[in-house]
C-alpha positions in Angstrom: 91.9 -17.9 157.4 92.1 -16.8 153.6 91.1 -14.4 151.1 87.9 -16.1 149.5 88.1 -14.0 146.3 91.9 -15.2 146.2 91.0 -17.7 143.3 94.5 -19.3 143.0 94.3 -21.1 146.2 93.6 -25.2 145.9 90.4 -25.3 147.6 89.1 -28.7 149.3 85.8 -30.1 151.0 83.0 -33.1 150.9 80.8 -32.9 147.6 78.2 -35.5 149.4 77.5 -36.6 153.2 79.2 -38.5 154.8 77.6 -41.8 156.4 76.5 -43.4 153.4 78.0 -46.2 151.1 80.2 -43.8 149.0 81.1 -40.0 149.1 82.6 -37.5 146.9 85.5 -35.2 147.8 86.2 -32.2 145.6 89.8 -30.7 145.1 90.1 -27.8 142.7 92.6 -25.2 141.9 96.0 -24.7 140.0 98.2 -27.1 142.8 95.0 -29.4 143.1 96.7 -32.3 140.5 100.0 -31.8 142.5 98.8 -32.2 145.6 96.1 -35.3 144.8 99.4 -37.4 143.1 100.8 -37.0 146.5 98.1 -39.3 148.0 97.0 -40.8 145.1 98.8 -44.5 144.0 97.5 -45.8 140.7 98.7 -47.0 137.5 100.5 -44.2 136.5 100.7 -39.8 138.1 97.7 -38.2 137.4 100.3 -35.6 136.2 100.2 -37.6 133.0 96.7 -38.5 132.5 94.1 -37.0 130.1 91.2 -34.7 131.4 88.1 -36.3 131.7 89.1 -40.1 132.6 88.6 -42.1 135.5 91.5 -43.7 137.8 91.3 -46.7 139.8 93.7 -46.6 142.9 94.7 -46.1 146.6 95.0 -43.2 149.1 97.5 -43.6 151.1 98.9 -41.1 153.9 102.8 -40.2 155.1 103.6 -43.5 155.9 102.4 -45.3 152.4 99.7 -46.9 154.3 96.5 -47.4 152.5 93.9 -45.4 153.9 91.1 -46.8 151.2 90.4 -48.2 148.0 89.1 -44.9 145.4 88.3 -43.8 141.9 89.2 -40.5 140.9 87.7 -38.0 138.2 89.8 -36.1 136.7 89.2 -32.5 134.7 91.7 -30.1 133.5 91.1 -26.6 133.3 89.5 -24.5 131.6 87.2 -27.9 131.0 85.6 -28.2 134.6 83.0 -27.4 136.3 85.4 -24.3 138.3 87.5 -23.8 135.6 90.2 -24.6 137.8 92.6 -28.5 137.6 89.9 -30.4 139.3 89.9 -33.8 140.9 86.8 -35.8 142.4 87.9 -38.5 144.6 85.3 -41.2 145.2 85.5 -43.0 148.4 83.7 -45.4 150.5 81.2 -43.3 153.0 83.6 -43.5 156.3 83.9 -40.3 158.5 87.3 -41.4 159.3 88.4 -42.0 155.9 86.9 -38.3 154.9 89.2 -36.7 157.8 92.2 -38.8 157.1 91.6 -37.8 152.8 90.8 -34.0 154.1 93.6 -33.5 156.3 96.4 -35.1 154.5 95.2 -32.9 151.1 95.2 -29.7 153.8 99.0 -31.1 155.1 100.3 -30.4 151.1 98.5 -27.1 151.0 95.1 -27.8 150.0 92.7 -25.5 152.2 89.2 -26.1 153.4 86.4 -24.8 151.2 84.0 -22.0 152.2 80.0 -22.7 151.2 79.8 -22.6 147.7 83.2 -21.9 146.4 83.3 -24.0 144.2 80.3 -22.4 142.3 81.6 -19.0 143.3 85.0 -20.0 141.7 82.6 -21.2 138.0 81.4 -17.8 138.4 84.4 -16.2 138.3 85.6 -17.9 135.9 82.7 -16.6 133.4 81.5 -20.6 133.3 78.4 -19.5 134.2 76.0 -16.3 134.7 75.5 -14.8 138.6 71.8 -15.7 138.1 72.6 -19.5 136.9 74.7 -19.9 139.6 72.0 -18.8 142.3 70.0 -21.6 140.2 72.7 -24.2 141.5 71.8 -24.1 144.9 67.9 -23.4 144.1 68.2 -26.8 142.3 69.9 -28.6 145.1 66.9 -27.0 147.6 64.4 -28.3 144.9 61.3 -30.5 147.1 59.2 -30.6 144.2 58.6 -31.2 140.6 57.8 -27.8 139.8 60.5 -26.2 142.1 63.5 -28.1 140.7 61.4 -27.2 137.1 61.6 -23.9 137.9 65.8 -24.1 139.3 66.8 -26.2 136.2 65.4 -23.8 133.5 67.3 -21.2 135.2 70.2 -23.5 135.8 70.4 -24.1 131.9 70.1 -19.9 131.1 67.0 -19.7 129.6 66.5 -17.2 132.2 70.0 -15.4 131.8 69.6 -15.7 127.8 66.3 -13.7 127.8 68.3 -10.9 130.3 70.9 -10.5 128.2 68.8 -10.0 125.1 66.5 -7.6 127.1 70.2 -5.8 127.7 71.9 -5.9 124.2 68.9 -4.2 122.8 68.8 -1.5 125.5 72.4 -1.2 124.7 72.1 -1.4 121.2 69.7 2.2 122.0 71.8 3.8 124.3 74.8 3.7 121.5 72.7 4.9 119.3 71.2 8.0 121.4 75.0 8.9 122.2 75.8 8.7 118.7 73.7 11.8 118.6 75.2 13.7 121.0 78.8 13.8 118.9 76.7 15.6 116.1 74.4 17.5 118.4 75.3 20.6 115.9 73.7 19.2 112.9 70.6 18.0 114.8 70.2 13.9 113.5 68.4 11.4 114.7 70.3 7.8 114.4 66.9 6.6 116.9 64.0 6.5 115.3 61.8 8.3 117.9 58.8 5.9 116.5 61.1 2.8 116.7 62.7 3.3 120.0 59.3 3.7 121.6 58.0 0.8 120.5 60.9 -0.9 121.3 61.0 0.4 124.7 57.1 -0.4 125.3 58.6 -4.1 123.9 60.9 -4.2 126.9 59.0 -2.9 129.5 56.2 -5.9 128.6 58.9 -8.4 129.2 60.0 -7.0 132.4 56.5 -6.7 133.7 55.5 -10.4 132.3 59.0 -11.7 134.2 57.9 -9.0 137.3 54.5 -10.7 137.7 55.9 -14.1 137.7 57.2 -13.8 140.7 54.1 -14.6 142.8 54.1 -17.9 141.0 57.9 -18.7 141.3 58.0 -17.4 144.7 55.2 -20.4 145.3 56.8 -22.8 143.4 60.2 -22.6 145.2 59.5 -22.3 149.0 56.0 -24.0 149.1 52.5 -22.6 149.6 51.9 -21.6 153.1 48.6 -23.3 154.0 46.5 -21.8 157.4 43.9 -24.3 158.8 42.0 -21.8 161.1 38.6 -22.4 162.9 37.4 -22.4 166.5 38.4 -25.0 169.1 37.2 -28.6 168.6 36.5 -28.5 164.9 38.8 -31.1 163.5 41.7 -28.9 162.5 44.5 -31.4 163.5 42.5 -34.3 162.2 42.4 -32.7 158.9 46.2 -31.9 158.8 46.4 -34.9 159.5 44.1 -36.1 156.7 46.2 -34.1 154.1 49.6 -35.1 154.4 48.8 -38.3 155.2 50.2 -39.1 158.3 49.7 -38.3 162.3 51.7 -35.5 162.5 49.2 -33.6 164.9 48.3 -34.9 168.0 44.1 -35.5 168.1 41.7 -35.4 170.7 38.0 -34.6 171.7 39.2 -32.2 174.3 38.5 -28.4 173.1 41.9 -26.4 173.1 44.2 -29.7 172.6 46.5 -27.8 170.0 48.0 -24.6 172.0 50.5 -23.7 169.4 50.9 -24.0 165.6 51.9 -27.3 164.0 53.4 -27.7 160.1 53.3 -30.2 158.1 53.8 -30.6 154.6 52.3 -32.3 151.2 53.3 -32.7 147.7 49.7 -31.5 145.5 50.4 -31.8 141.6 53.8 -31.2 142.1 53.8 -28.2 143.8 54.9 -28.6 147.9 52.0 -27.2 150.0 53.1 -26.2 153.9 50.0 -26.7 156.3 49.9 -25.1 159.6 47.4 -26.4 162.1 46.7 -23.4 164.4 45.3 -23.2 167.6 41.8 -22.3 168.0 40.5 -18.7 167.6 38.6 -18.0 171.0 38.7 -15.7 173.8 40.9 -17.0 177.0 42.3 -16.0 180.2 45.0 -18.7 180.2 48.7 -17.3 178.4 49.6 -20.0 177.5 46.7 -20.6 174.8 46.9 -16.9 174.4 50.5 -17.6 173.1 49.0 -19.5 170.7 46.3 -17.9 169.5 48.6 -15.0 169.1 50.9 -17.5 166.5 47.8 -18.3 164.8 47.0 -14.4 163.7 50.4 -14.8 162.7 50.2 -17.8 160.6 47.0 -16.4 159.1 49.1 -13.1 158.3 51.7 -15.1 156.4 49.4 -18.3 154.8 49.0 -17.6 150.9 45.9 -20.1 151.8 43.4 -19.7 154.7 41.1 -23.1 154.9 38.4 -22.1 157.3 36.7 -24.6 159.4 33.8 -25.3 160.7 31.3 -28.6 161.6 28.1 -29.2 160.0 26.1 -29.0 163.6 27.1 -25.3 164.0 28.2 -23.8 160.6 29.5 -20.7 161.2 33.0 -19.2 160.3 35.7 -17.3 162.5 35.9 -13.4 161.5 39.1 -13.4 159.5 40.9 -10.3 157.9 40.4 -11.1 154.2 43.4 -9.9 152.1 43.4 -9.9 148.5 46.8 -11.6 147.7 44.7 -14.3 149.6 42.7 -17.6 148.7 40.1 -18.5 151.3 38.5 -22.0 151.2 35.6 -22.6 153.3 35.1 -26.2 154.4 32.3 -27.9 156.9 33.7 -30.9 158.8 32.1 -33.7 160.4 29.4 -34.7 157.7 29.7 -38.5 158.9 27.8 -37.3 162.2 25.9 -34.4 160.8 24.5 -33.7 157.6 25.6 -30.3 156.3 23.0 -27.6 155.9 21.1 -27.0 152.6 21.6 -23.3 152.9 25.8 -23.6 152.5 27.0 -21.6 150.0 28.3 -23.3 146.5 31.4 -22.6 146.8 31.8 -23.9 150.3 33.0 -27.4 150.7 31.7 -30.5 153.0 34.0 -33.3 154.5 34.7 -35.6 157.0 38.1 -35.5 158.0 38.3 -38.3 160.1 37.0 -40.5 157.4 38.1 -38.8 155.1 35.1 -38.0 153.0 35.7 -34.9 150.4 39.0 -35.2 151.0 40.8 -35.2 147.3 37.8 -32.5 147.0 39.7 -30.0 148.7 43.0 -31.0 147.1 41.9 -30.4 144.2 40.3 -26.5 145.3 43.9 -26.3 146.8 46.0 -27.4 144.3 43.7 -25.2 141.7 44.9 -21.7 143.8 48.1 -22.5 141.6 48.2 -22.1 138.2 51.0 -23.7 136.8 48.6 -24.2 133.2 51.0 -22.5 131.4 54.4 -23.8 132.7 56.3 -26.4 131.1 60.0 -27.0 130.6 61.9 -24.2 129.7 59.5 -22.4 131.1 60.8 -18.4 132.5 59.6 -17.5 135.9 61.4 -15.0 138.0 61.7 -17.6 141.9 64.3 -15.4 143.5 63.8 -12.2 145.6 67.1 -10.1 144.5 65.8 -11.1 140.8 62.6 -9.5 141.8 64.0 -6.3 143.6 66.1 -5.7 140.3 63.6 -6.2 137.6 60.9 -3.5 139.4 64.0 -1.3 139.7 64.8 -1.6 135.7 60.9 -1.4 135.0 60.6 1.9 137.5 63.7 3.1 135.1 62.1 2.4 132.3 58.8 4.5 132.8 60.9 7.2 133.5 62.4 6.7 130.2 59.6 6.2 128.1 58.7 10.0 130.2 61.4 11.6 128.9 60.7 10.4 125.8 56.9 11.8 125.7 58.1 15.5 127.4 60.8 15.6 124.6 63.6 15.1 127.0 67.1 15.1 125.2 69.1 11.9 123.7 71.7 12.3 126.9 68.6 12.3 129.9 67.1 9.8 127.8 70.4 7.6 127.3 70.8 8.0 131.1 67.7 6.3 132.3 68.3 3.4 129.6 71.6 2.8 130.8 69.9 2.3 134.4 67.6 -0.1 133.2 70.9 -2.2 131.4 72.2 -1.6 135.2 69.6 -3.5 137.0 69.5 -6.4 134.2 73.4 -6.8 135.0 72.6 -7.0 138.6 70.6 -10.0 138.2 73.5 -11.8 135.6 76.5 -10.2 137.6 77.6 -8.1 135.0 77.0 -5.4 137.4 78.1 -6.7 141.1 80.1 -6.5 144.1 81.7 -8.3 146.7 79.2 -7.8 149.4 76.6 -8.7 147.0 78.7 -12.3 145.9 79.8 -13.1 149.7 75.9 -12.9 150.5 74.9 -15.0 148.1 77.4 -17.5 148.2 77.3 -17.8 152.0 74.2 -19.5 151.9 75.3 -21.9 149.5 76.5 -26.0 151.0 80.0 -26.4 151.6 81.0 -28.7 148.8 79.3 -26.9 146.0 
């Protein structure tokens, strides 16, 4: 075991999975061209090769036996992706091979890396912003167009760049308010009262525009939770079923078939959608389908969406709670069989799951619960929950500031509850961090990046 934080240690592990036709194994750190020439036989050391080339040649272990054909990358520091001596050894996809590369780099003093080191170690290094490197393995979790959309802007720090303008500016203030503390006898102003309000009321805008993104982000990055609710026997599984294309829920005519909650997901316009079929909302004396009715309150608790079914020969809905952070979409099934009412509301929609009449219908109302109108690339959306924490803690800082200002506070309170709005920013970029905070973060990360 090792100091994690100890950034001088050569650090090694698998960039890719193993099992397929080639993998990647990372090496990085100050021994990690040393210790790769050791196992490395090619035209010439790597010891004497340029960053940023390519090398054709053999691993081979104690013994000089050939343990498999590789190319290696080489990158010299400060110019990699760590800023440590990197090498990227490309091999064929064989666990055995892996180990045999693995342990002989460990045997010369290599150790294993922990999840996300590598991008820990880029950190570190100042190669990249604490919120960019979140966006590393938001990218790699991407399942949809708008998710990895989302992970690449931030990747690239458009989101970082607009941060740490937001923060120079409040800094930029705060000097200025402190300049007038050192001639608090001759009663100056160096910040325009006027100026800084507006500036301030500037600010806070952003922070509530990047605050109220989150909704959308939060969406966009983990899926939309999708609740198919209704009472027994209404087509619920058939219609999962229906949306995502495939049999994932098991059908049948008999009432109470589904006892617990079944997912499932889809891919609507680019944004992932995650349907849960529930079990049917009735009143029962057996536990078991008590067990799952419970899940489905549950389910309905957590959906973002609530589709409510019903069948055209008895249209009536299932009392749900309504919530306002909520979309509910109404639907009749069965419209092959039955015709659906005249006296249905407009807004309520009429299918046949099981052939799948109205179908793209209610992918459409589905897909139109996100707006994603105004995103494009380069688009700034706030996807992460420590992001989101921060910011209402800077705009919660910044009210109190634009208070002071209005009761006539003086330039030292005032100064103070700027600086705790730069704070909260420099949480976010990791200006302002710690080594709980980093260890949390990057122990959720892949071993290997």
């Amino acid at each position: 075991m090792y100091n994690h934080l100890d950034t001088d240690t050569t650090i090694i592990a698998p960039a890719t999975v193993a099992g397929g036709a080639v993998m990647v194994v990372r090496l990085s750190g100050n021994r990690a061209i040393d210790i790769a020439d050791g196992l490395f036989r090619g035209k010439k050391p790597l010891r004497n090769c340029e960053g940023y080339t390519l090398h054709y040649g053999r691993i081979v272990d104690e013994s000089e036996r050939t343990i498999d054909d590789v190319v290696v990358a080489l990158f010299r520091a400060p110019h990699s992706y760590t800023g440590d001596d990197t090498v990227e050894i490309t091999l064929h996809g064989s666990e055995y091979i892996t180990s045999e590369l693995l342990r002989l780099a460990i045997n010369r003093g290599a150790k294993m890396a922990m999840p996300g080191e590598f991008t820990r170690r880029a950190f570190l290094a100042g190669k990249m912003d604490l919120s960019r490197a979140e966006a590393v393995a938001d990218i790699i979790a991407s399942d949809s167009m708008w998710s990895h959309n989302v992970a690449s802007t931030q990747m690239r720090g458009g989101y970082s760049e607009r941060l740490t303008s937001l923060r120079d500016e409040l800094l930029r203030l705060c000097s200025l308010l402190e300049l007038e503390l050192d001639f608090s006898e001759e009663d100056v102003e160096f910040a325009d009262r006027t100026t800084l309000r507006t500036t301030l009321d500037a600010i806070g805008s952003q922070i509530e525009q990047l605050t109220s993104s989150f909704a959308l982000g939060k969406a966009l990055k983990n899926g939309v939770n999708v609740a198919i609710v209704g009472k027994p026997n209404v087509g619920k599984s058939t219609l999962l079923n229906a949306l995502v294309e495939e049999d994932r829920a098991m059908v049948s005519d008999i009432a109470g078939t589904t006892r617990d909650t079944i997912e499932a997901t889809t891919t609507i316009n680019g944004v992932r959608y995650r349907f849960v079929d529930t079990a049917g909302i009735h009143t029962t004396a057996d536990k078991l389908e008590q067990m799952g009715i419970d899940r489905t309150h549950r389910a309905i608790a957590n959906a973002s969406i609530v589709i409510h079914l019903t069948t055209a020969d008895n249209p009536t809905f299932d009392a749900v709670e309504d919530s306002d952070t909520q979309h509910h979409i109404r639907v009749v099934n069965k419209i092959d069989t039955t015709p659906a009412p005249a006296t249905l509301s407009p807004d309520t929609l009429c299918i046949s799951a099981k052939s799948g009449i109205g179908i793209e219908a209610l992918r459409e109302r589905l897909a139109a619960t996100i707006d994603t109108s105004k995103l494009g690339t380069g688009s700034v959306v706030v996807s992460n929950m420590r992001h989101y924490a921060a910011l209402r803690e800077a705009y919660t800082a910044l009210t109190s500031a634009r208070t002071a200002m209005d009761n006539g506070l003086p330039s030292d309170l005032l100064s103070e509850d700027i600086r705790r709005v730069v704070h909260y920013l420099g949480e976010i970029t990791g200006e302002i961090t710690s080594d709980d905070i980093l260890h949390s973060i990057f122990s959720h990360f892949c071993i290997g990046k």
